[in-house]
C-alpha positions in Angstrom: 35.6 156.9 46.5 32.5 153.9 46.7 34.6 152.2 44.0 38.0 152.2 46.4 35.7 151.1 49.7 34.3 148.5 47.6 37.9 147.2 46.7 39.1 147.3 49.9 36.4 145.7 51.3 36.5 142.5 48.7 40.0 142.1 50.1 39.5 142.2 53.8 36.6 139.8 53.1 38.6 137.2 51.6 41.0 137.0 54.4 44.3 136.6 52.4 47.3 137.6 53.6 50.2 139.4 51.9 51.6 136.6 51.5 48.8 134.2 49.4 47.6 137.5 47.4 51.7 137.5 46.0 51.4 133.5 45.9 47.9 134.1 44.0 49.7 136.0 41.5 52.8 134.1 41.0 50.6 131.3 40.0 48.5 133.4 37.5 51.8 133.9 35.8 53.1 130.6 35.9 49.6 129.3 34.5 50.0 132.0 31.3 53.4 130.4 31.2 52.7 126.9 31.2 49.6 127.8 29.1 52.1 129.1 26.2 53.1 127.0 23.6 56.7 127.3 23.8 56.2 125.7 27.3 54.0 122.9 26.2 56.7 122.1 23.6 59.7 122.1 25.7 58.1 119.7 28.0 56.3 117.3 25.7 59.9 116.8 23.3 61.3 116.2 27.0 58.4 113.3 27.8 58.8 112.0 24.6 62.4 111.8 24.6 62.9 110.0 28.2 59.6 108.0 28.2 60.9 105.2 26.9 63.3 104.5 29.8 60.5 104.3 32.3 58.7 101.4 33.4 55.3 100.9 35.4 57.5 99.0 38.1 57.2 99.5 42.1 61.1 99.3 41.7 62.9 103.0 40.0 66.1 103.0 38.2 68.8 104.7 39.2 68.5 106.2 35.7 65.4 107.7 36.7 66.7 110.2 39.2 68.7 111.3 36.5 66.3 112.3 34.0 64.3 113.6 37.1 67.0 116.1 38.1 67.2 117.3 34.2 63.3 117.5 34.0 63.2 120.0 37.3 66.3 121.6 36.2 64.9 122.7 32.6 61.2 123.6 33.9 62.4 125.6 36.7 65.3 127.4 34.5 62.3 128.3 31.9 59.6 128.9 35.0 62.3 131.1 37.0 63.6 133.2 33.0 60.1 133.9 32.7 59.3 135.0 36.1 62.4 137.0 36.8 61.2 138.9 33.2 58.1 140.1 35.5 59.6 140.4 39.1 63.7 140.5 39.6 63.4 139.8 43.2 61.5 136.0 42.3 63.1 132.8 43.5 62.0 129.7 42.4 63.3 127.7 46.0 61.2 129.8 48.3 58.2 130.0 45.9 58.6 126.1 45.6 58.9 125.3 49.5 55.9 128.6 50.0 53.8 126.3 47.1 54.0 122.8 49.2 52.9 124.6 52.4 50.1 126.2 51.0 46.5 125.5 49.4 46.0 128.0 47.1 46.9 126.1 44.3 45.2 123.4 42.7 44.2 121.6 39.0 46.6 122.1 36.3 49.1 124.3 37.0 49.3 121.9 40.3 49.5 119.0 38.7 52.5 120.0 37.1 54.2 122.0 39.7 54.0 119.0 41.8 56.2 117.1 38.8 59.1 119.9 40.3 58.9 118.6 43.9 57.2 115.2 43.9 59.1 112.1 41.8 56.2 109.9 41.7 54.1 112.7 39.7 57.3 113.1 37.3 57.0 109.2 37.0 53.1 109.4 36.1 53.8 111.8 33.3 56.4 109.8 31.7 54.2 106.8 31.8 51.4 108.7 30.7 53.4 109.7 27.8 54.7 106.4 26.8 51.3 104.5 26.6 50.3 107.7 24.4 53.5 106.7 21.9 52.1 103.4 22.4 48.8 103.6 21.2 50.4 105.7 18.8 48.5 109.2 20.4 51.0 112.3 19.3 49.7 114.5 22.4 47.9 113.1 25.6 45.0 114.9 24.9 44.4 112.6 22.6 44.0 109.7 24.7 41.0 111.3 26.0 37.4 109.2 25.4 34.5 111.3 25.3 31.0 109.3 26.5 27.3 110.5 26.1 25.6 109.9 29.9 22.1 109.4 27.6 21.1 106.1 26.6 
C-alpha cells in the first residue's frame, strides 16, 4: 500500500496534467523510434539524396518546398505506422499542433520534430548534410571535432 501512496504522490508532485503525462509518452516512443536504425536510414538516404539541390542562400527555391512536403510526408507516414502499432487512436496533426504548444520536449527528438513543422530546420539539415558529402563525411557524426580543455 506505501508503494501505491508513494506513486501517487510522485505524480501529484510533478504537477503534469493528463495531457503532458500522454505527451511524455508519445515522445518516449517516438525517441525509440527515431533511435532505430531503420529510421536513421530512411532519413539519412532522404538527406543524401535531396542535399544537393539546397543552397546556403537567404533566397529558397521553389523546388525546396517540394522536397520539404516529401520529407514531412515520409517521416510522419513512418512516425504515425509506428505509433498507430502502439495506440490506434494516435494522430500525428493533433500530436504535431499539441508538440508546438508545449515544452515538454526538447534535444534530439526536438530537433528533429521541429524538421516536421519548421522549414528553416528542414533547410539546416540538408545543409548540414551536404557539407558532410563535401568534406567527404558518410554520417554527420562524423563531422564532429573532439578537443582536450587541458593544455
Amino acid at each position: 500500500m506505501m508503494e501505491k501512496e508513494e506513486e501517487i504522490e510522485e505524480v501529484l508532485a510533478t504537477g503534469d496534467s493528463h495531457n503532458t503525462l500522454q505527451l511524455d509518452t508519445l515522445v518516449g516512443h517516438i525517441e525509440n523510434i527515431i533511435l532505430s536504425d531503420e529510421f536513421s536510414s530512411l532519413r539519412e538516404d532522404f538527406l543524401k539524396q535531396h542535399c544537393h539541390v539546397f543552397e546556403d542562400k537567404d533566397e529558397n527555391k521553389l523546388e525546396y518546398m517540394d522536397i520539404y512536403k516529401q520529407y514531412t510526408n515520409m517521416i510522419e507516414a513512418h512516425i504515425e505506422k509506428e505509433l498507430s502499432n502502439l495506440d490506434s487512436s494516435f494522430e500525428m496533426a493533433s500530436f504535431l499542433q499539441e508538440l508546438t504548444s508545449s515544452c515538454a520536449v526538447d534535444g534530439e527528438v526536438f530537433d528533429l520534430l521541429m524538421t516536421l513543422t519548421d522549414f528553416l530546420a528542414f533547410k539546416t539539415a540538408m545543409l548540414d548534410v551536404k557539407e558532410s558529402k563535401e568534406f567527404g563525411c558518410d554520417e554527420l557524426e562524423d563531422l564532429l571535432q573532439i578537443t582536450s580543455l587541458k593544455s
